[in-house]
N, C-alpha and C positions, 0 to 999 in steps of 0.2 A: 714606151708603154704608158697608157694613162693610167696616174693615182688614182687609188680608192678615194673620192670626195670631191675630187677637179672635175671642170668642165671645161671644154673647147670653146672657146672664145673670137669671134671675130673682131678687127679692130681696122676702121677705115680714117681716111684723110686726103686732102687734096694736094697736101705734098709728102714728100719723104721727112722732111724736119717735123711737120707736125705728127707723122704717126711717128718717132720717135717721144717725142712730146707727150703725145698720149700714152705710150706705153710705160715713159718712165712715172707719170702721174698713176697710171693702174700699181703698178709697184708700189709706189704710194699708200694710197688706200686699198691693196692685195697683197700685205704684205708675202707671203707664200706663191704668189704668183709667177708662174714660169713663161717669162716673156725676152728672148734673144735683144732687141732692140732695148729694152730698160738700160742695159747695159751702154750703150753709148748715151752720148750727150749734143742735146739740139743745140741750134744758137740762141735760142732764147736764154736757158742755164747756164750756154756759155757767158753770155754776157754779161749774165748777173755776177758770177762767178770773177771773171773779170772784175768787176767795176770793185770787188771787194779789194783785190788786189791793189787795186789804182787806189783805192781811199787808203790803203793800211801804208805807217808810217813805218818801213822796211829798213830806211836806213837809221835812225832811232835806237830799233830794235836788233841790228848789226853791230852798232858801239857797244849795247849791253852783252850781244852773245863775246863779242871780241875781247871786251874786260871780262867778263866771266872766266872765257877760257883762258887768259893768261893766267889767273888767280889760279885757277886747277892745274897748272904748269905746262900747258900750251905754250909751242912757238909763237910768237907774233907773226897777226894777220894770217894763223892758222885757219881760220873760218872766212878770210875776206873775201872767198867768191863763193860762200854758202847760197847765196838767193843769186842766182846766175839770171842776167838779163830773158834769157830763154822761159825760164820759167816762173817771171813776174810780167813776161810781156808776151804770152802766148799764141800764136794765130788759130782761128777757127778751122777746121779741116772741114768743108761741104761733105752732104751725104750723100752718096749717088749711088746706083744700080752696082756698078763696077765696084764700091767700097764693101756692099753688104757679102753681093758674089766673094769676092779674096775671104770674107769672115765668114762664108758658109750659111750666110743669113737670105735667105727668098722672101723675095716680095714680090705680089702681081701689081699690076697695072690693068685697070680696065679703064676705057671709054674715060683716061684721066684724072681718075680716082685710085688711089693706094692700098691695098688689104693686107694683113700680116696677120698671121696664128697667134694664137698662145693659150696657157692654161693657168685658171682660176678656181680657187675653193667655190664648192656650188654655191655657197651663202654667201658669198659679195656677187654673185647675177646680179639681184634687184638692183641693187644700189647701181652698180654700174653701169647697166641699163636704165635707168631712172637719169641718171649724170651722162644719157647718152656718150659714153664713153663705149663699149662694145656692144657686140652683139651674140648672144648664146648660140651656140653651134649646134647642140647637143639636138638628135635626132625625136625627142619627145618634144622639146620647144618649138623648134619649126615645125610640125606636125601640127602640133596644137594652133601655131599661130596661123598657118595656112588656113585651118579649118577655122578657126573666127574672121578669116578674111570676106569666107564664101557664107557666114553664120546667115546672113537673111538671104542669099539665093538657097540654100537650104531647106531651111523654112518652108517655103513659097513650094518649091518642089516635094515637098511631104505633105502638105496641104492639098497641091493639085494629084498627088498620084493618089491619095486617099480619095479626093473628091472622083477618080476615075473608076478606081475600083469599087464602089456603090454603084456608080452606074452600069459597069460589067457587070455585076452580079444581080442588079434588078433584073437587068437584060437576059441574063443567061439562067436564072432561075431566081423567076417574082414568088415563086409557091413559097420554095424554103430561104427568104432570105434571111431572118432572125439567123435560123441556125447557121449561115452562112456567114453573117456578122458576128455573130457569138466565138467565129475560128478567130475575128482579128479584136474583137474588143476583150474579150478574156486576156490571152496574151500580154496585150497592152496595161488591160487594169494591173494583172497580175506584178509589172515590169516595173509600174510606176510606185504602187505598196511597197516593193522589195529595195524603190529608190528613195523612200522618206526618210529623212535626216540624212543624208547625203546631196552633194553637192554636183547637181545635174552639168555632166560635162557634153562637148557636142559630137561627140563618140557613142555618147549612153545616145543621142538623138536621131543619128546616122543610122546607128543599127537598130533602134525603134523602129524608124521603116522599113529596111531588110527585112525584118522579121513579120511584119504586115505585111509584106508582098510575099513572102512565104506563108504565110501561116491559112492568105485565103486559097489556096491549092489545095490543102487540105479538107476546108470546110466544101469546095468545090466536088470533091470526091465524095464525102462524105452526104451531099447533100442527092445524087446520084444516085437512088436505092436499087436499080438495073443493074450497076456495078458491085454491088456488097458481096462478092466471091473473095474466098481466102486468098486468091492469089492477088486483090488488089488489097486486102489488110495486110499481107505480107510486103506489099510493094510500098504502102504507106509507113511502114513501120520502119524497115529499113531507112525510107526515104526521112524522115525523121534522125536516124542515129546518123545517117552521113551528114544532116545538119552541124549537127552537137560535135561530130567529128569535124568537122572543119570550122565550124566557130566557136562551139561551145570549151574548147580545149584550152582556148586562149585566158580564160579566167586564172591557169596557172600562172600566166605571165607576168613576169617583174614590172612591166614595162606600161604604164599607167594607162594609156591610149588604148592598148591592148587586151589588158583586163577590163575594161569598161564593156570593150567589147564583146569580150567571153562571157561577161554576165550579165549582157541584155540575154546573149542568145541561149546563155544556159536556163533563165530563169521562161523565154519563151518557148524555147523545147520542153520545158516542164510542165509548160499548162498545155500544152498542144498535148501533151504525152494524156493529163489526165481528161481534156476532151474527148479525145479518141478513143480512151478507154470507157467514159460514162458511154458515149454513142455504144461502142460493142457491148456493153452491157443491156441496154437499150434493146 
């Protein structure tokens, strides 16, 4: 079960020793960090690890443990195979598929690239991402980063649907277009006031235009004085709160992507709300 604080972490390489490697380094700088493979040792730290071995003056240090212990009344050469050849002269053990399987450890393999999980406190992401060491898992990251992928076809597509929709509406009614403008520019003014001093995400921009391709239906209806029967103010009204009910709800959401979106569209059902009621008033 994930901790309160951690994040799901990807973490790639082009062989198994290096995503070891990298894992035991995230451990490093994560300390908290819950990563299976930290736990073993690549051959790079073997080696080092080694070579200290090889420099350290073991047998020196064998005369002092062996008079030591006779002084504290040890047998003689009680200690003499303390540092056993075995474990001053170690072999490396390779890592492979079949070692991690016996330790219950998975790792994939794509297209010859290596990936392995793990979890980190949310506040070492940057850095670890900055030190191209992982990659955040977590379902509001990729979200987001997807959507800066596409940020300038975006754009260009809220530009040309706006630029279509003046033209429908010249088209379909030149008498009243103001009031027909006024259903998507209202909305809009009103979205972008309620966004000053905040930090325009491309969530609040996405549903900027959702809400202009909604919002000219309304001024469409409204602009239609042949139609002005209760039963299309009723149909618009409703049609209105099933809005709010399917987007406008999301402003309760924890989930940052989420709420951006719940409050473009709460704050646009609001001014559409008071449009529609200056017109009945009207």
């Amino acid at each position: 079960m994930k901790e309160v604080g951690t994040t799901p972490i990807l973490i790639e390489a082009q062989s198994l020793d290096t995503l070891v490697e990298k894992s035991r380094l995230i451990a490093q700088k994560s300390p908290n960090a819950l990563l299976p493979l930290s736990f073993l040792i690549d051959k790079k730290s073997f080696e080092a690890k080694a070579k200290v071995f090889k420099d350290f003056d073991f047998d020196s240090t064998q005369k002092i443990v062996l008079e030591e212990a006779k002084k504290q009344g040890f047998r003689d050469n009680f200690f003499q195979h303390a540092y056993h050849d075995s474990l001053l002269h170690p072999t490396f053990t390779p890592i492979t598929h079949e070692l991690l399987d016996s330790m219950g450890i998975h790792v994939l393999t794509h297209q010859g690239v290596f990936y392995t999980l793990g979890m980190v406190k949310a506040n070492d992401i940057a850095m670890l991402e900055t030190q191209n060491l992982a990659h955040s898992m977590e379902a509001q990251t990729l979200f987001s980063k997807a959507l800066a992928s596409v940020q300038k076809e975006l754009m260009w597509c809220g530009i040309l649907s706006a630029t279509l929709l003046c033209l429908v509406l010249l088209w379909i009614c030149p008498n009243a277009l103001m009031l027909c403008l006024s259903f998507i520019l209202f909305p809009i003014a009103l979205i972008l006031l309620s966004l000053l001093g905040k930090s325009l995400s491309l969530m609040h921009l996405f549903m900027l235009f959702i809400v202009m391709a909604l919002s000219i239906d309304y001024g469409i209806y409204k602009a239609d004085t042949k139609a002005q029967s209760r039963a299309t103010h009723n149909a618009i009204f409703f049609s209105l709160l099933s809005t709010f009910a399917g987007f406008g709800v999301l402003i309760f959401s924890r989930i940052g992507a989420l709420e951006h979106i719940g409050w473009v569209a709460s704050v646009g059902v609001f001014a559409l709300f008071l449009l529609l009621l200056g017109r009945e008033k009207q």
